[in-house]
PDB file as gemmi writes it, atoms N, CA and C in Angstrom:
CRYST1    1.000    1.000    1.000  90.00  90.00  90.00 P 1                      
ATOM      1  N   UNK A   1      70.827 159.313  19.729  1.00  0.00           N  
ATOM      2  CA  UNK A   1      70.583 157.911  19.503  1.00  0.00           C  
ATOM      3  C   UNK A   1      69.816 157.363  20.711  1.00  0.00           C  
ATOM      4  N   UNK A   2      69.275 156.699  20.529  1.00  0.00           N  
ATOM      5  CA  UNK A   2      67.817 155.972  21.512  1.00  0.00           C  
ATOM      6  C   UNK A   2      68.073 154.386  21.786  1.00  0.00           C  
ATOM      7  N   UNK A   3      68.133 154.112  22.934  1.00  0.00           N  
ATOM      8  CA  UNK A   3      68.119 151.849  22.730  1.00  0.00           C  
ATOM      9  C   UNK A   3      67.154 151.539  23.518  1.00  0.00           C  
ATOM     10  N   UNK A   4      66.353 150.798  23.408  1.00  0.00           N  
ATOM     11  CA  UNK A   4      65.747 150.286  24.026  1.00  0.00           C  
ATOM     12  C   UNK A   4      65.831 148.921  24.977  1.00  0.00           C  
ATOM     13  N   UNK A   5      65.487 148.841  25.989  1.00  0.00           N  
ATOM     14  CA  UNK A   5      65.845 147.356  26.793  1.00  0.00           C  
ATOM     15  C   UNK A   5      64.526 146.810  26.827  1.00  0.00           C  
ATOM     16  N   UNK A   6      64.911 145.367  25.941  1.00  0.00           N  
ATOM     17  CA  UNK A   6      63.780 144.488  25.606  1.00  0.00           C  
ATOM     18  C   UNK A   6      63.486 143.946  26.640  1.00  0.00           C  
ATOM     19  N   UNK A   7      63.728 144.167  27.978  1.00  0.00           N  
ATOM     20  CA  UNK A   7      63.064 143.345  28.670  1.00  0.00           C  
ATOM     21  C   UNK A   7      62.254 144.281  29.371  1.00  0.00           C  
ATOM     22  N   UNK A   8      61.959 145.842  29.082  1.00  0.00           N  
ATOM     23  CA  UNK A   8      61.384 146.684  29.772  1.00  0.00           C  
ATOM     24  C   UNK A   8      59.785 146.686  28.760  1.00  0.00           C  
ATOM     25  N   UNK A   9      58.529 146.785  29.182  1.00  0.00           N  
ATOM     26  CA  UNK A   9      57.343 147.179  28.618  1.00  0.00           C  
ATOM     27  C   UNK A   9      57.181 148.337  27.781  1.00  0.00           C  
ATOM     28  N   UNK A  10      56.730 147.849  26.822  1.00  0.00           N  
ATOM     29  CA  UNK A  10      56.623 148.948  25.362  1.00  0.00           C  
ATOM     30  C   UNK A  10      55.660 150.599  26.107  1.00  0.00           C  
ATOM     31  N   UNK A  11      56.368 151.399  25.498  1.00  0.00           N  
ATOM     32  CA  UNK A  11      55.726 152.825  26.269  1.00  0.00           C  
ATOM     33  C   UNK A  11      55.009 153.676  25.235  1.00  0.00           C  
ATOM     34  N   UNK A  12      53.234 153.321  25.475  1.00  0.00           N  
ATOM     35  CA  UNK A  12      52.757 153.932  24.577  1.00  0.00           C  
ATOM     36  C   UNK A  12      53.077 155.236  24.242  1.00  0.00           C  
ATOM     37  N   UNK A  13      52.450 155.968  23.386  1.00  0.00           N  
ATOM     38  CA  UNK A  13      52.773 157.106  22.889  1.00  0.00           C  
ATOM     39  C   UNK A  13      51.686 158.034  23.799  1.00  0.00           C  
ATOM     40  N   UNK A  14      50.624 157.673  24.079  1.00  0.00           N  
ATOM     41  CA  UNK A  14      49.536 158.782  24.666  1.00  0.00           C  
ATOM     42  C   UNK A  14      50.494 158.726  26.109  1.00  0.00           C  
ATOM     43  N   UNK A  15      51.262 157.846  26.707  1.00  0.00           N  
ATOM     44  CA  UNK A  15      51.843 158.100  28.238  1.00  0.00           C  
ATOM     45  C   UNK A  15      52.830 159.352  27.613  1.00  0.00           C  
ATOM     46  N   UNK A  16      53.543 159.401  26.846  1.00  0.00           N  
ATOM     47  CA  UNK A  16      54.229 160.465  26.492  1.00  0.00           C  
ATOM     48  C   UNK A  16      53.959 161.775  26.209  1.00  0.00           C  
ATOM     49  N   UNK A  17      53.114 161.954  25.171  1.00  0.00           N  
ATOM     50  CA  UNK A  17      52.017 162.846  25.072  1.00  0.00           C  
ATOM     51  C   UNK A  17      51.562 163.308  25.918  1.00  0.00           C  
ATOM     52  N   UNK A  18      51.193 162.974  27.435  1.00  0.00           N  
ATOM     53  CA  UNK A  18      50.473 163.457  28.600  1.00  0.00           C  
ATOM     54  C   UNK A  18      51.419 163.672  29.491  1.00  0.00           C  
ATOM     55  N   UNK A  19      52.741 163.259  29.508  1.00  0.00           N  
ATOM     56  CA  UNK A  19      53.558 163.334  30.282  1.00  0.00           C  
ATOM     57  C   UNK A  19      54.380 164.723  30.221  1.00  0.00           C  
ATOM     58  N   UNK A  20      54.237 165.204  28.708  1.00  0.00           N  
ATOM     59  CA  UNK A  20      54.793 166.248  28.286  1.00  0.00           C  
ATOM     60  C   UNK A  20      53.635 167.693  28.199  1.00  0.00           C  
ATOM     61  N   UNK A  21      52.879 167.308  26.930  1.00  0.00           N  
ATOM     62  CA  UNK A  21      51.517 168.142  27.123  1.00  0.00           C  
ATOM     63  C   UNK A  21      50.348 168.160  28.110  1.00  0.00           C  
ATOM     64  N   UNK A  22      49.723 167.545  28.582  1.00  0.00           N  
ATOM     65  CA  UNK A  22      48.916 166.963  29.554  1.00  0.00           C  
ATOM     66  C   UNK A  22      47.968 166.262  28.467  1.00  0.00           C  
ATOM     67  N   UNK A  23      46.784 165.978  29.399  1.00  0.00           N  
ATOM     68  CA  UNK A  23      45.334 165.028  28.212  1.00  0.00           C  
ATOM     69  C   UNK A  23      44.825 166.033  27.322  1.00  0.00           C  
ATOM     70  N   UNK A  24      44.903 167.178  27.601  1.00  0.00           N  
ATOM     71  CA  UNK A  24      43.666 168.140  26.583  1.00  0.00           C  
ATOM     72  C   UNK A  24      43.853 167.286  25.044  1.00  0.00           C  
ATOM     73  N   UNK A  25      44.599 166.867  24.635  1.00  0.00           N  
ATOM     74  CA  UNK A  25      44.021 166.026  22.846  1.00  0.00           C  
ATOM     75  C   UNK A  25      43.221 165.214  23.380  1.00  0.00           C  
ATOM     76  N   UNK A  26      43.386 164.540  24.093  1.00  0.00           N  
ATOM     77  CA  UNK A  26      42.568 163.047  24.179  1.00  0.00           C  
ATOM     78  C   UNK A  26      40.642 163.658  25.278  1.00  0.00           C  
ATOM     79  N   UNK A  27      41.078 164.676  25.901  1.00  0.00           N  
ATOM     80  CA  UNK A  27      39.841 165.034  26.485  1.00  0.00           C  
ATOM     81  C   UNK A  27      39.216 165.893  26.168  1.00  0.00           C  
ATOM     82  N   UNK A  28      39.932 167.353  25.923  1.00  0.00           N  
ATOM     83  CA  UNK A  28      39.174 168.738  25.731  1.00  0.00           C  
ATOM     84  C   UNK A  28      38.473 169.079  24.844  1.00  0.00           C  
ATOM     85  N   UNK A  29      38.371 170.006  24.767  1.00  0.00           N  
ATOM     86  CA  UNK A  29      37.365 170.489  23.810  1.00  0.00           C  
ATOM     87  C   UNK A  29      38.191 170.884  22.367  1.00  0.00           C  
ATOM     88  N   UNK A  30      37.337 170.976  20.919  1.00  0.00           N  
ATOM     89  CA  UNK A  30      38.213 171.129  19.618  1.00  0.00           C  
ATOM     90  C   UNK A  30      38.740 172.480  19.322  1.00  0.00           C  
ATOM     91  N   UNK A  31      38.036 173.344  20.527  1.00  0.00           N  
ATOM     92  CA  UNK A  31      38.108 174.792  20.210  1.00  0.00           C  
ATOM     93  C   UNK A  31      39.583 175.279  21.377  1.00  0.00           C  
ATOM     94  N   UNK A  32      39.553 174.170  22.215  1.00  0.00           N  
ATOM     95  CA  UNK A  32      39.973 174.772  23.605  1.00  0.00           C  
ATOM     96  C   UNK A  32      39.695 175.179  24.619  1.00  0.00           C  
ATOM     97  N   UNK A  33      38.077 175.265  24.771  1.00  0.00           N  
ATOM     98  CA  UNK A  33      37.566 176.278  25.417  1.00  0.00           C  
ATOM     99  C   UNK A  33      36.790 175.079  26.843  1.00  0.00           C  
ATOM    100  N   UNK A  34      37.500 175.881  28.078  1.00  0.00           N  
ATOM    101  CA  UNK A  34      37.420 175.293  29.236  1.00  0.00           C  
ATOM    102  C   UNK A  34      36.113 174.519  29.384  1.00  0.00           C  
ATOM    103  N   UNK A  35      35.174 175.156  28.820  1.00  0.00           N  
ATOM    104  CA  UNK A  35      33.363 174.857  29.464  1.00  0.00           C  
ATOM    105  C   UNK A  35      32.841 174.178  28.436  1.00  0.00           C  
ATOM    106  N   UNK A  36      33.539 172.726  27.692  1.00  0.00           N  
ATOM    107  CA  UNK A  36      32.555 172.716  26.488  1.00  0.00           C  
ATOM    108  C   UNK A  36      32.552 171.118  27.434  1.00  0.00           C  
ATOM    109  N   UNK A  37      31.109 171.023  26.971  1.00  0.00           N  
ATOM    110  CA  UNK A  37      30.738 169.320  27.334  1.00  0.00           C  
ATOM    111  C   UNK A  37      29.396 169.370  26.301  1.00  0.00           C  
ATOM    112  N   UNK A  38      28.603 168.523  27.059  1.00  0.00           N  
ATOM    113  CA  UNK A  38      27.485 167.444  26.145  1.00  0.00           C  
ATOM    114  C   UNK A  38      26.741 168.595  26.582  1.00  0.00           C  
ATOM    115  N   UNK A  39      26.217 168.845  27.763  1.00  0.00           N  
ATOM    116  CA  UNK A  39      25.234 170.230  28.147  1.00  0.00           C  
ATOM    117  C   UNK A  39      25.627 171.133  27.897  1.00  0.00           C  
ATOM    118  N   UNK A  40      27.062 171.736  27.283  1.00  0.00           N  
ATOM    119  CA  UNK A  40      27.338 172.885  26.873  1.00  0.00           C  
ATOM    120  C   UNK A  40      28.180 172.834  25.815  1.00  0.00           C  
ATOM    121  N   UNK A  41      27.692 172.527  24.520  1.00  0.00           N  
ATOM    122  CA  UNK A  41      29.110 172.476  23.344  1.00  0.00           C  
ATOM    123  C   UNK A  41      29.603 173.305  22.667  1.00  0.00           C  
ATOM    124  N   UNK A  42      30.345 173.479  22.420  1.00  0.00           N  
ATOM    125  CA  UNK A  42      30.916 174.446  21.024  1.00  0.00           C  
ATOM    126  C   UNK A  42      30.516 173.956  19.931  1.00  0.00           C  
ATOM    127  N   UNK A  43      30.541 174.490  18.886  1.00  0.00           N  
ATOM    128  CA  UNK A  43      30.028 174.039  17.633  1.00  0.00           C  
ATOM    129  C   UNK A  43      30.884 173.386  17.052  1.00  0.00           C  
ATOM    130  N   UNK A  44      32.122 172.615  17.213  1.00  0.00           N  
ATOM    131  CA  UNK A  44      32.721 171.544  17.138  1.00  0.00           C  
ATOM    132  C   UNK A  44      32.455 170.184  17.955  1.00  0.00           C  
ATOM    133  N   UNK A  45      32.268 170.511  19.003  1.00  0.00           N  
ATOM    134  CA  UNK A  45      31.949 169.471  19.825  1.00  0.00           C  
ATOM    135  C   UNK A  45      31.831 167.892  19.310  1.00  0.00           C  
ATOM    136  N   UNK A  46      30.600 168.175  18.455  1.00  0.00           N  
ATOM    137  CA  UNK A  46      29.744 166.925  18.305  1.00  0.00           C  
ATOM    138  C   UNK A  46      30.821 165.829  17.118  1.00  0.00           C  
ATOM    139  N   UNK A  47      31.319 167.238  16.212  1.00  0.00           N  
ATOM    140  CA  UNK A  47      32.088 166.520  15.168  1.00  0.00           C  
ATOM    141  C   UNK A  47      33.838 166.217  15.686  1.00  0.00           C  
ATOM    142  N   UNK A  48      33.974 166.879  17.009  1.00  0.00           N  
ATOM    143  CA  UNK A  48      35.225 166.358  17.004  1.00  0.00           C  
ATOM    144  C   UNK A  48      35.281 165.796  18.268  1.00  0.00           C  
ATOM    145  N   UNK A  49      34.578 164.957  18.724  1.00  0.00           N  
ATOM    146  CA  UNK A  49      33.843 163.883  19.679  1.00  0.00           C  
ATOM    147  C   UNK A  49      34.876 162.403  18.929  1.00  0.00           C  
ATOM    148  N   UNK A  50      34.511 162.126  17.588  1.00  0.00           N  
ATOM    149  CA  UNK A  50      35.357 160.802  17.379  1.00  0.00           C  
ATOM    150  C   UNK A  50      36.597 160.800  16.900  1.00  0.00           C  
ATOM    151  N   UNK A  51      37.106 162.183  16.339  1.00  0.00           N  
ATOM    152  CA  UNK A  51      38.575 162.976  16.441  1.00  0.00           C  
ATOM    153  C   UNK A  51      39.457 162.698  17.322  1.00  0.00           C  
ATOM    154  N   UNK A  52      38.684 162.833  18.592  1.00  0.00           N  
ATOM    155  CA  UNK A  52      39.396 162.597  19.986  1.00  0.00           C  
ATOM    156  C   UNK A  52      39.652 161.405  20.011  1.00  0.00           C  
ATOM    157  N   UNK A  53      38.449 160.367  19.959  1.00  0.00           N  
ATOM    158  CA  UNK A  53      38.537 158.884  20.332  1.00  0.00           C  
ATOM    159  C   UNK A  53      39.551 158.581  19.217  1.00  0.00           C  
ATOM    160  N   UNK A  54      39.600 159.174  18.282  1.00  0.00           N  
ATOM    161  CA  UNK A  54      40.955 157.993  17.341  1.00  0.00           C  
ATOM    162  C   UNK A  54      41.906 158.386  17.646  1.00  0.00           C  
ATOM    163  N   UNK A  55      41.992 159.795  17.993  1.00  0.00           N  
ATOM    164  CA  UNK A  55      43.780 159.927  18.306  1.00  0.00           C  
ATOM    165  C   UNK A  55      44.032 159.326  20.016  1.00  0.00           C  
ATOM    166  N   UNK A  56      42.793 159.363  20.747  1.00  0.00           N  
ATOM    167  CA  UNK A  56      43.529 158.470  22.276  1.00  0.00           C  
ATOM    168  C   UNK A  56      43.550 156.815  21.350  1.00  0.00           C  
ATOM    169  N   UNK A  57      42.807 156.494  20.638  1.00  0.00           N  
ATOM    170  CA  UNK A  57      43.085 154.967  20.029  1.00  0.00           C  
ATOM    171  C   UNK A  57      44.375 155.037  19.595  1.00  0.00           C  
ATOM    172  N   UNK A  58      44.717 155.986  18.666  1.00  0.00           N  
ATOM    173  CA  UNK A  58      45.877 155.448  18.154  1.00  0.00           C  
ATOM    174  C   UNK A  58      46.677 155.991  18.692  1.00  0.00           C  
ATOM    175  N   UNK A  59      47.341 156.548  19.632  1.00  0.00           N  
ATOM    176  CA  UNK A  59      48.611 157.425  20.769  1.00  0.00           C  
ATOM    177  C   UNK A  59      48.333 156.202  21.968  1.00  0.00           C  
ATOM    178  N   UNK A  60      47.156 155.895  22.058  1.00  0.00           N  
ATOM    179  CA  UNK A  60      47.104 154.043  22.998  1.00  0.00           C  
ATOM    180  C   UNK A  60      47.787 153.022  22.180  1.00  0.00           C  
ATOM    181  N   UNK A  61      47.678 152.841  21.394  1.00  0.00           N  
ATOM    182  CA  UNK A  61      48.053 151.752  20.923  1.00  0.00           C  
ATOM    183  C   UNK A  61      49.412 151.824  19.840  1.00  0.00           C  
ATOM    184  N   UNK A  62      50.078 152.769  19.606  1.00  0.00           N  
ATOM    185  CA  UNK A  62      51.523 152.982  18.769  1.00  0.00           C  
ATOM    186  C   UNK A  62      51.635 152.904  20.071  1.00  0.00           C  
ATOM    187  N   UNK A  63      53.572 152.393  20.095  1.00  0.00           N  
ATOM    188  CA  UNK A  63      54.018 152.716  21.292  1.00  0.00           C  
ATOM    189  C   UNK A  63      55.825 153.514  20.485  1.00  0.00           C  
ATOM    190  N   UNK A  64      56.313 153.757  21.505  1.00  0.00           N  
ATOM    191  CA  UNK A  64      57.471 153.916  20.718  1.00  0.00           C  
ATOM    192  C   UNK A  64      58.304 153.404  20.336  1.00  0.00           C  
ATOM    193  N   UNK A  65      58.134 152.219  20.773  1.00  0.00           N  
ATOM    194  CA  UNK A  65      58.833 150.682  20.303  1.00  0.00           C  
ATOM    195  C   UNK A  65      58.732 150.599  18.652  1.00  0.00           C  
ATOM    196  N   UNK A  66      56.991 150.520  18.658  1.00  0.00           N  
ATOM    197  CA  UNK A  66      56.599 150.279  17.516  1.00  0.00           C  
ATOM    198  C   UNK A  66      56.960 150.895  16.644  1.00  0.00           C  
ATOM    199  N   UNK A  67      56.963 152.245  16.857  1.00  0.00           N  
ATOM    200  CA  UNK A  67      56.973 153.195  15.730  1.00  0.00           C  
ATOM    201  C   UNK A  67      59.086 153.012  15.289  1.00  0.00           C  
ATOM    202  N   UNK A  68      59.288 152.681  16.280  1.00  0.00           N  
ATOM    203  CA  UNK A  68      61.084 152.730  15.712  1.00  0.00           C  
ATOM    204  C   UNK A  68      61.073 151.399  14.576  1.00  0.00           C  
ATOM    205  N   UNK A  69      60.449 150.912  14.749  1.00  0.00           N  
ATOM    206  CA  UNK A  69      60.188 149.168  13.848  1.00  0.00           C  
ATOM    207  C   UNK A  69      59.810 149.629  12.953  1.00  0.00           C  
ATOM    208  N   UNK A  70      59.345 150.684  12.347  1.00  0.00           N  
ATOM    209  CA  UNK A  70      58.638 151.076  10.994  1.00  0.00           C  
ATOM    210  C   UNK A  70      59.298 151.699   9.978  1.00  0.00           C  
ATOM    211  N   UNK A  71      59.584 151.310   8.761  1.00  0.00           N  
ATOM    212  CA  UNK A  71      60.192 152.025   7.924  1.00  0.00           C  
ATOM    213  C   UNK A  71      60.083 153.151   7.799  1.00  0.00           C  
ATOM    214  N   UNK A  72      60.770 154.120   8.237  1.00  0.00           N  
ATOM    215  CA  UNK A  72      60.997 155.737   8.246  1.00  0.00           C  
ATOM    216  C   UNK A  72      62.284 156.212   7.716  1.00  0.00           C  
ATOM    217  N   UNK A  73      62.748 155.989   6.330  1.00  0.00           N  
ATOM    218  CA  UNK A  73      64.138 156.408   6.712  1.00  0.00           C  
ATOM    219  C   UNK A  73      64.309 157.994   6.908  1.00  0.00           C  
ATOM    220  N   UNK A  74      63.490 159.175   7.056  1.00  0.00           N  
ATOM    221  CA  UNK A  74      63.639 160.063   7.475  1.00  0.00           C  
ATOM    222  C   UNK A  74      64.207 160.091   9.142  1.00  0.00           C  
ATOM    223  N   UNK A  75      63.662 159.128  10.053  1.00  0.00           N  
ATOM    224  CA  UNK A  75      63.831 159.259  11.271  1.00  0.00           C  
ATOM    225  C   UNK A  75      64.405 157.709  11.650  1.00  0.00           C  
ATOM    226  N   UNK A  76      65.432 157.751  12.405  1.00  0.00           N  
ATOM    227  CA  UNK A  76      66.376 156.678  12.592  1.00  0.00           C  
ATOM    228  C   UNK A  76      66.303 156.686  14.305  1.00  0.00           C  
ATOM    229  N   UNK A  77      65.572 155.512  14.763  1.00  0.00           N  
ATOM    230  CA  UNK A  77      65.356 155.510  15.868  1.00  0.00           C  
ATOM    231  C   UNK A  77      65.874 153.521  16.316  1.00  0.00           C  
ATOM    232  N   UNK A  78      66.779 153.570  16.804  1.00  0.00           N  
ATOM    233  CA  UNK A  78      67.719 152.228  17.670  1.00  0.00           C  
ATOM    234  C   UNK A  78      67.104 151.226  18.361  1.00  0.00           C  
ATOM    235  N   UNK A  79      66.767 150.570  18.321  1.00  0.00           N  
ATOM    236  CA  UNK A  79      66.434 149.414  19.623  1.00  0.00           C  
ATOM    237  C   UNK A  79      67.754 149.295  20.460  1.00  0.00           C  
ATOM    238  N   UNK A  80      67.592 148.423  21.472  1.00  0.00           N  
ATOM    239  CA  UNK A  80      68.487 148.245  22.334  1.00  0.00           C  
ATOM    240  C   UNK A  80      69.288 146.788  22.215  1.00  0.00           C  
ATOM    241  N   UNK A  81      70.466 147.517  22.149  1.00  0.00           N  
ATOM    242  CA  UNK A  81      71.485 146.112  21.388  1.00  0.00           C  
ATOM    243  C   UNK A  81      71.931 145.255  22.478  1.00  0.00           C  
ATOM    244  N   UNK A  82      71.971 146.103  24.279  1.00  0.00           N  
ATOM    245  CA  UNK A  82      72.432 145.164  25.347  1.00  0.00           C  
ATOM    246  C   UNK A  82      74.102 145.500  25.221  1.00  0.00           C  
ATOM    247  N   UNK A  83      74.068 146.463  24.202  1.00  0.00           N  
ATOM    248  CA  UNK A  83      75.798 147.208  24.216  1.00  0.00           C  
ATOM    249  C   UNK A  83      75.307 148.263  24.083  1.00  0.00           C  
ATOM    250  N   UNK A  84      76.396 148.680  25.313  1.00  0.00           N  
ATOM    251  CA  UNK A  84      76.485 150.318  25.336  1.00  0.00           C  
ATOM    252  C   UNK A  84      78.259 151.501  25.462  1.00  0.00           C  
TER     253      UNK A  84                                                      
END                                                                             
């Protein structure tokens, strides 16, 4: 079970994500591969260039606040009641 304290700042999801995995979703390459940039791409590159940008958009902007606020009844996640 999870609570949250409303008086603490909502914690996006990409701080989590990086905290655990590091940035490679939000920066690397689609293949994995250490050496890919604009002067050197993989043949994903180009198409998974705005792949990247939506998942740092949206792992920026869900937080885990949010996502407990959302109807899921598969996953049952608490706010913070100020009782413990």
């Amino acid at each position: 079970m999870y609570f949250f304290d409303p008086e603490k700042p909502e914690l996006p999801l990409k701080n989590v994500v990086v905290a655990i995995e590091g940035d490679k979703i939000f920066t690397g390459c689609g293949f994995g591969l250490k050496h890919c940039d604009v002067e050197n791409p993989c043949p994903l590159h180009k198409a998974y260039g705005p792949v990247r940008e939506a998942f740092d958009k949206l792992f920026s902007t869900e937080t885990i606040q949010s996502l407990s606020k959302k109807d899921n009844p598969d996953i049952v996640l608490n706010r913070y009641s100020g009782n413990t």
